[in-house]
C-alpha positions as CSV (number, residue, x, y, z in Angstrom):
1,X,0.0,0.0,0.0
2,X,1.3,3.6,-0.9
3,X,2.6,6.2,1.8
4,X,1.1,9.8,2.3
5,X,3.2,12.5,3.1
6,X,2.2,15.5,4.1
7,X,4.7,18.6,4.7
8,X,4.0,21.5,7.2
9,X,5.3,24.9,7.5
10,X,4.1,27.0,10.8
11,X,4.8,29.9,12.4
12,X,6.6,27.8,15.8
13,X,8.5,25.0,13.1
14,X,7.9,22.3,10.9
15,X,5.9,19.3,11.1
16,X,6.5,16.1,8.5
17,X,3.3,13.8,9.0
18,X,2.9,10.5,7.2
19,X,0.3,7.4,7.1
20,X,-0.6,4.9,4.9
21,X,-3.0,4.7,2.0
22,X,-5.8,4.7,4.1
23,X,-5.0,7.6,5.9
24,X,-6.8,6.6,9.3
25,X,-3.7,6.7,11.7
26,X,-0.6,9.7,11.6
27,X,2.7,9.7,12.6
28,X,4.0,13.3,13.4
29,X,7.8,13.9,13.5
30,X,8.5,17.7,14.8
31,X,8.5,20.3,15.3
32,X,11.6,20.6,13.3
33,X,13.3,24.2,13.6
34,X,11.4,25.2,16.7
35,X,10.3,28.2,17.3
36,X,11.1,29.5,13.9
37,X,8.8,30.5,11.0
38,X,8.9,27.9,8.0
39,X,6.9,29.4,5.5
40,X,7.7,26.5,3.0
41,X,8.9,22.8,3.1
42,X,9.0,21.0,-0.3
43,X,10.4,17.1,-1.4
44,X,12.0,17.0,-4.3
45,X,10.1,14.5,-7.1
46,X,13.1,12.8,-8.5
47,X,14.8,12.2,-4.8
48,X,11.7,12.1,-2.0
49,X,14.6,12.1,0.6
50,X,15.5,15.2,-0.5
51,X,13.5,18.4,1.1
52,X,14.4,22.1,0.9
53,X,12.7,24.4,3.6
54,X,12.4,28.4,4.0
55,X,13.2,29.4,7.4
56,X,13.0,32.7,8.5
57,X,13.2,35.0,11.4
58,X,12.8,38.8,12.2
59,X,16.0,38.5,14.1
60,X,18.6,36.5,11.9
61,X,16.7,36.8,8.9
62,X,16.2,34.3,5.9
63,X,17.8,30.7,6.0
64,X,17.9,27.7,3.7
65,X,17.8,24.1,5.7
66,X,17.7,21.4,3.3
67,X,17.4,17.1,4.3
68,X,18.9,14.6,2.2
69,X,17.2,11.5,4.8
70,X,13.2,12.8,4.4
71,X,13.6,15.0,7.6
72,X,15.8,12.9,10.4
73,X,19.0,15.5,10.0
74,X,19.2,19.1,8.3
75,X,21.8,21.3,7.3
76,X,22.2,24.3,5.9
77,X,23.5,24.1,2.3
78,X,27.1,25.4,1.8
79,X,27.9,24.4,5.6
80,X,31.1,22.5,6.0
81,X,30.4,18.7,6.6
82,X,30.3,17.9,10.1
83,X,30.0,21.4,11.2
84,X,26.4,21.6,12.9
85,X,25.4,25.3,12.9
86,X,25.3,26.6,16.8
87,X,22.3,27.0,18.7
88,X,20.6,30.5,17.7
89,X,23.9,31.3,15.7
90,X,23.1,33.7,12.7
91,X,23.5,31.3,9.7
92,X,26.8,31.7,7.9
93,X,26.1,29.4,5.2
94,X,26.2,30.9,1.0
95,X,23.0,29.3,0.8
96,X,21.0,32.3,2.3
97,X,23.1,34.6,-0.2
98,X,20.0,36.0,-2.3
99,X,21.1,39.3,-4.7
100,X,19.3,40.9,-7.2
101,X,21.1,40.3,-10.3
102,X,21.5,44.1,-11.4
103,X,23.8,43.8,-13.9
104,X,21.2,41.6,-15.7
105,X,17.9,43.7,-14.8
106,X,18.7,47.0,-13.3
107,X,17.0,47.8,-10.1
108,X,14.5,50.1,-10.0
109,X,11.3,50.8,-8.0
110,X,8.0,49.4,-7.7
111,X,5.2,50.6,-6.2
112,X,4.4,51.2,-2.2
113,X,0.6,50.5,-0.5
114,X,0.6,54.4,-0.9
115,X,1.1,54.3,-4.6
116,X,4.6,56.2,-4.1
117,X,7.4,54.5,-5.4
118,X,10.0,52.2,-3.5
119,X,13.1,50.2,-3.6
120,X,13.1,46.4,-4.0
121,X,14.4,44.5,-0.7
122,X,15.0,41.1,0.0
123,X,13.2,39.6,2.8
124,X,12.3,35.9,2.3
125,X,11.2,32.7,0.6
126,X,7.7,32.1,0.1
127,X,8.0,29.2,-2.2
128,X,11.0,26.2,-2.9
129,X,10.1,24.5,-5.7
130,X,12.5,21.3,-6.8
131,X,12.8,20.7,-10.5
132,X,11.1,17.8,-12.2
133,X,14.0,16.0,-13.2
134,X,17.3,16.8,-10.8
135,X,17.1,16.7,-7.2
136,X,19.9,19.6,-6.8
137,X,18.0,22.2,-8.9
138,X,15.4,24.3,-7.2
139,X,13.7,27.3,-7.7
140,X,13.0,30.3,-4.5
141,X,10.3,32.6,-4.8
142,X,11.2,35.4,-2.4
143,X,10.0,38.8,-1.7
144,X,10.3,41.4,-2.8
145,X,9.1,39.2,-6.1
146,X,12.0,37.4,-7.5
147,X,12.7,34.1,-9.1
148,X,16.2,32.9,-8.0
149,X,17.6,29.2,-9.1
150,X,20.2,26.9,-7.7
151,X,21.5,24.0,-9.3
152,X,23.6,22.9,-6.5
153,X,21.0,21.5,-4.2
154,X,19.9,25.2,-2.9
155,X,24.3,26.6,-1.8
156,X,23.7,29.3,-4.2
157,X,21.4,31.0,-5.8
158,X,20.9,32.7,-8.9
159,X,18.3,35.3,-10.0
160,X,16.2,35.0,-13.2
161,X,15.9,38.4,-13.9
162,X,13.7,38.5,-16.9
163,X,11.0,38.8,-14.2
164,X,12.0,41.9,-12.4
165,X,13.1,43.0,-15.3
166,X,9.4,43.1,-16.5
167,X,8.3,46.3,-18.6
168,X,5.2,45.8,-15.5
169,X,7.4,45.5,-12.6
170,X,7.2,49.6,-11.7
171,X,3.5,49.2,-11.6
172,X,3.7,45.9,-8.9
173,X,2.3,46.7,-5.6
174,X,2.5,45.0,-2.3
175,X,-0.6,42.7,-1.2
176,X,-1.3,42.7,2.7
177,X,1.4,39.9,2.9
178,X,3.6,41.6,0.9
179,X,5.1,41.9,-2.5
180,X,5.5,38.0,-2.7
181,X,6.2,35.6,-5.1
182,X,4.1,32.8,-3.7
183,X,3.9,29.8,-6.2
184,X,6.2,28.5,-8.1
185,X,4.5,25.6,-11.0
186,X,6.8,23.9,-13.2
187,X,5.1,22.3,-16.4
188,X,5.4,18.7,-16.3
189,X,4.2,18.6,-20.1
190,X,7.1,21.4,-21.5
191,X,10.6,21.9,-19.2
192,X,10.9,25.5,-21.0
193,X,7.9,26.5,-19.3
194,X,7.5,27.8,-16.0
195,X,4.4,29.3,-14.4
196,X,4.3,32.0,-11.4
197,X,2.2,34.5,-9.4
198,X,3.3,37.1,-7.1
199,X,0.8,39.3,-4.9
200,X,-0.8,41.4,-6.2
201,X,1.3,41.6,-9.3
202,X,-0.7,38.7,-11.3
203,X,0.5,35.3,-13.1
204,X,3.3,34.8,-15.7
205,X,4.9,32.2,-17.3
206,X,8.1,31.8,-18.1
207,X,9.7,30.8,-21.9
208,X,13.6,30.0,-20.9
209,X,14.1,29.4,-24.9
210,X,13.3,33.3,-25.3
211,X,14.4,34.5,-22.4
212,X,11.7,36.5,-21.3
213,X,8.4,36.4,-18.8
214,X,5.3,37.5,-20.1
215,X,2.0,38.2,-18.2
216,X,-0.7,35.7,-18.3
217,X,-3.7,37.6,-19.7
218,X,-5.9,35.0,-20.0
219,X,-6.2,34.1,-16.1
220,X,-6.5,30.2,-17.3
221,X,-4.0,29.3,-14.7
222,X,-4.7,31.4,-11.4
223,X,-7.7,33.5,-10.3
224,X,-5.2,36.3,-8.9
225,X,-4.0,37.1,-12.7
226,X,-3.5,40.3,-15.0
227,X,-6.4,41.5,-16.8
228,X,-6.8,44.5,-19.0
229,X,-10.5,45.5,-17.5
230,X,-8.8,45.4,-13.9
């Protein structure tokens, strides 16, 4: 009989709960990362014992844990091996490293909740998504709304900036939860195409053959989306 696995991000740690097919009796490992905020915990498809989760505090700011045994041991991507990180010790690791590319995209303004202009800040990781096919790519939605990419199981991460870099991005404006990039949807059927939607910006999807994002007009993929009579 298959396994169930369920993954769960909270506000005091994470949870991993599992049961058979049935789903009638749960087993509940955690909290993992107590006390902290995980906003997302995600297996990777190719490599279930592979998960990547967004930890982040007001204090020490955003960190990258990921677990290469389903959730028995974590570690922080980039941190020597052997070399547990100390007990409410800021994290040192590269993996938390996430810079606007602004060579690439230059960085501008976007909009405030007053309508004023303001500079884009990094603050966290809404979304992890793992690719489809290798276990040490995975993509970060952060805010303010970014797509970065690692391809060395999350140690460093790279911005795809033909997002920000959007001829809409001056007109994006925070949601009550912020200027997030929130989901993250990798199209199973086509590995050029990715689909995203940031609060309260709308949906794109992404065409890595042309290098470019372009806004999803025709809300078929997300209710939050861009349209022209909105």
């Amino acid at each position: 009989m298959s396994k169930v696995r369920v993954l769960v991000g909270t506000r005091k740690g994470a949870f991993i709960l599992t049961a058979d097919g049935k789903r009638q009796n749960w087993e509940v490992s955690g909290p993992h990362f107590a006390g902290w905020e995980l906003y997302h915990l995600k297996g990777s498809p190719v490599d279930p014992n592979r998960i990547y989760a967004s930890q982040t505090s007001g204090w020490f700011g955003q960190v990258i844990q990921r677990s290469d045994d389903g959730g028995k041991t974590w570690h922080q991507p980039g941190t020597p091996p052997g070399e547990a990180a100390a007990p409410g010790a800021p994290p040192k690791a590269e993996s938390n490293k996430f810079v606007y590319d602004a060579s690439a995209a230059p960085l501008t303004t976007h909009q405030w909740y007053d309508g004023t202009q303001h500079p884009w800040e990094f603050k966290r990781v809404w979304h992890l998504e793992p690719s489809l096919t290798d276990p040490n790519t995975v993509y970060a939605g952060v805010e303010d709304a970014a797509l970065f990419r690692s391809t060395d199981g999350g140690q460093n991460w790279h911005e795809l900036p033909g997002l920000r870099g959007h001829g809409t991005g001056p007109e994006w404006q925070p949601g009550a939860g912020g200027m997030c990039l929130h989901t993250v949807i990798l199209d199973p059927s086509n590995p050029d195409r990715i689909y995203i939607a940031i609060s309260a910006a709308g949906a794109f999807r992404h065409r890595r053959r042309r290098q470019e994002l372009e806004a999803d007009q025709q809300g078929t993929l997300f209710e939050i989306h861009s349209r022209p009579d909105r």
